[in-house]
Structures are given as structure tokens and as C-alpha cells.
C-alpha positions as CSV (number, residue, x, y, z in Angstrom):
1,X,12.7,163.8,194.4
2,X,12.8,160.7,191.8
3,X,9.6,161.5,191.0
4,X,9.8,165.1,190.4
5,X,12.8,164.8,188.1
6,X,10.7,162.1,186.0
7,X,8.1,164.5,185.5
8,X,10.2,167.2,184.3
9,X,12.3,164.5,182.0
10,X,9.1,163.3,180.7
11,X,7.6,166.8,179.9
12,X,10.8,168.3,178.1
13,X,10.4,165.1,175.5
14,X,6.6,165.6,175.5
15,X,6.9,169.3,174.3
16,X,10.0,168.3,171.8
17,X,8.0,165.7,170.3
18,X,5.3,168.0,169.5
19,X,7.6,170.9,168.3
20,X,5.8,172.2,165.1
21,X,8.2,173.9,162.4
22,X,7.6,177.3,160.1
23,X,10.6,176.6,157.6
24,X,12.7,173.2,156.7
25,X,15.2,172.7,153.7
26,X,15.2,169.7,150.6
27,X,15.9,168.5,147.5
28,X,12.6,168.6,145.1
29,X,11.8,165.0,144.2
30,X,9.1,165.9,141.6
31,X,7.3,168.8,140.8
32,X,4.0,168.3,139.7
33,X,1.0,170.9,139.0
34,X,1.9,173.7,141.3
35,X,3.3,172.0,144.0
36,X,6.5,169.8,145.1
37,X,7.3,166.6,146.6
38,X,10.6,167.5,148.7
39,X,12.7,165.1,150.4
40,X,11.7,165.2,154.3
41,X,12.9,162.1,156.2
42,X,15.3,164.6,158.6
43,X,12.0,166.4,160.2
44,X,10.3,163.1,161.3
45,X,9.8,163.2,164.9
46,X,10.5,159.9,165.3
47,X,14.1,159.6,165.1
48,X,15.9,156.2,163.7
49,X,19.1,155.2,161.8
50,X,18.5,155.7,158.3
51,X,20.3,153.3,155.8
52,X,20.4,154.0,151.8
53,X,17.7,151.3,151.7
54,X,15.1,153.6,153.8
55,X,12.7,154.6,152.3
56,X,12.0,158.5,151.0
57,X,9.7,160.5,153.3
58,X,8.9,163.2,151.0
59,X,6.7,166.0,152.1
60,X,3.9,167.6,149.5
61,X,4.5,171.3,149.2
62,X,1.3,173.1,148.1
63,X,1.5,177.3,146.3
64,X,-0.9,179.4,146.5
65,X,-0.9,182.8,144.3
66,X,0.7,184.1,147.2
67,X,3.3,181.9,147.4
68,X,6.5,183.9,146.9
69,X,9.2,181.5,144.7
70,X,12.8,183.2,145.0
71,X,16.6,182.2,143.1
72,X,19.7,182.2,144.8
73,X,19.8,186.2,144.7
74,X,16.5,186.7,146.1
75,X,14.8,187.8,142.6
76,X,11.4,186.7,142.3
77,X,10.8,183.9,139.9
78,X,8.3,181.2,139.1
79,X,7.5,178.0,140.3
80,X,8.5,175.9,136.7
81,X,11.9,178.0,137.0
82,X,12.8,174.8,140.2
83,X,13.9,171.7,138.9
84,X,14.3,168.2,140.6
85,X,17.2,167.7,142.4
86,X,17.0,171.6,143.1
87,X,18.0,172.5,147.0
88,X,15.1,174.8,148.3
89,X,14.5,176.8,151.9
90,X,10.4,176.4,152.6
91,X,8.5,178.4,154.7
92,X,5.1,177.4,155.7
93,X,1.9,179.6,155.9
94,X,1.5,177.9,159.3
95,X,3.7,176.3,161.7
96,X,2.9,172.6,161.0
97,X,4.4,169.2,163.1
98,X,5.5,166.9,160.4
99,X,5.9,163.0,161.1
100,X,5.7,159.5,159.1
101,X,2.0,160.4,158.5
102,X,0.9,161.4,154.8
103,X,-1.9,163.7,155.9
104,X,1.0,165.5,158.4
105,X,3.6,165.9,155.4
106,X,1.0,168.0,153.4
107,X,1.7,171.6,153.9
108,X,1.3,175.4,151.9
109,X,4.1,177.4,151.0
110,X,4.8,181.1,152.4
111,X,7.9,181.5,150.6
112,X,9.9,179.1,148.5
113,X,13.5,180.1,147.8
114,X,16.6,178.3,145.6
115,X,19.6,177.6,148.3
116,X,21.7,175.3,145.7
């Protein structure tokens, strides 16, 4: 019985850790040649106490010509419209699992729209 409820515990955590995401939301740090670097440390999977002397997990948001950029209405605009400090919703061309790796915080934007 022990042993079947530690198998079951042990699987649910396996399959969170490796949740991938399609969307996140965060403040552009620096935009830079048609992409962004957004502020990212709440989609680690490895979760910790963060303190203001943490450092910035930022996540490299690649366009495309298909990337659609949207304001807060929803009216199509472009990329050098977003400024740093701007509050964006992403969503990703594929689902991708982000974590405290640089090569995992690289990902291509579907949609890219203005939330603040």
C-alpha cells in the first residue's frame, strides 16, 4: 500500500516538473533586433524563495514575420511600438518547458500582445 501511494506521489511531481507552457506573462527587459528579453524567473521549474538580490531569469523571445504584435485593444501593431518595462502576454509557436537553462529560455513568438 506504502508503496503504491509512493509511486503515484512520485509520478504526479514527475509529470508537473515536465509541464511545458504555450503562453506566460512579463515585463520586457530589453528589446533588441526583433526579439525581447522578458522577465521569467516565475516559470522556472525549480521553485525557491526569491529575494530582491536574485538574480533576473529572463527569457529570449524570438518574431518571426508571422509573429502577430497586438496593444491593449487588440489592434495590430509593431514590434518597436513595446518598450522596456512594457507588460506583455506571449504565446509560443510551440509548447516549450522553460527552466534555469539558457538554451530552455529561448523560444518564438505566436502572438505577442500589450497587457499594461
Amino acid at each position: 500500500m506504502h508503496q503504491s501511494i509512493f509511486i503515484f506521489l512520485f509520478s504526479i511531481l514527475f509529470v508537473a516538473g515536465c509541464t511545458k507552457i504555450d503562453s506566460f506573462e512579463g515585463k520586457i527587459e530589453q528589446v533588441r533586433n526583433g526579439e525581447l528579453l522578458v522577465g521569467c524567473n516565475h516559470l522556472l521549474d525549480e521553485t525557491s524563495n526569491h529575494s530582491s538580490d536574485d538574480v533576473l531569469y529572463t527569457c529570449q523571445v524570438e518574431t518571426t514575420d508571422e509573429t502577430v504584435v497586438k496593444d491593449l485593444h487588440g489592434e495590430a501593431i509593431n514590434l518597436e511600438n513595446l518598450t522596456i518595462g512594457d507588460r506583455i502576454h506571449i504565446v509560443l509557436v510551440e509548447p516549450e518547458r522553460i527552466n534555469k537553462n539558457s538554451e530552455s529560455r529561448k523560444v518564438v513568438a505566436k502572438e505577442i500582445s500589450l497587457v499594461e
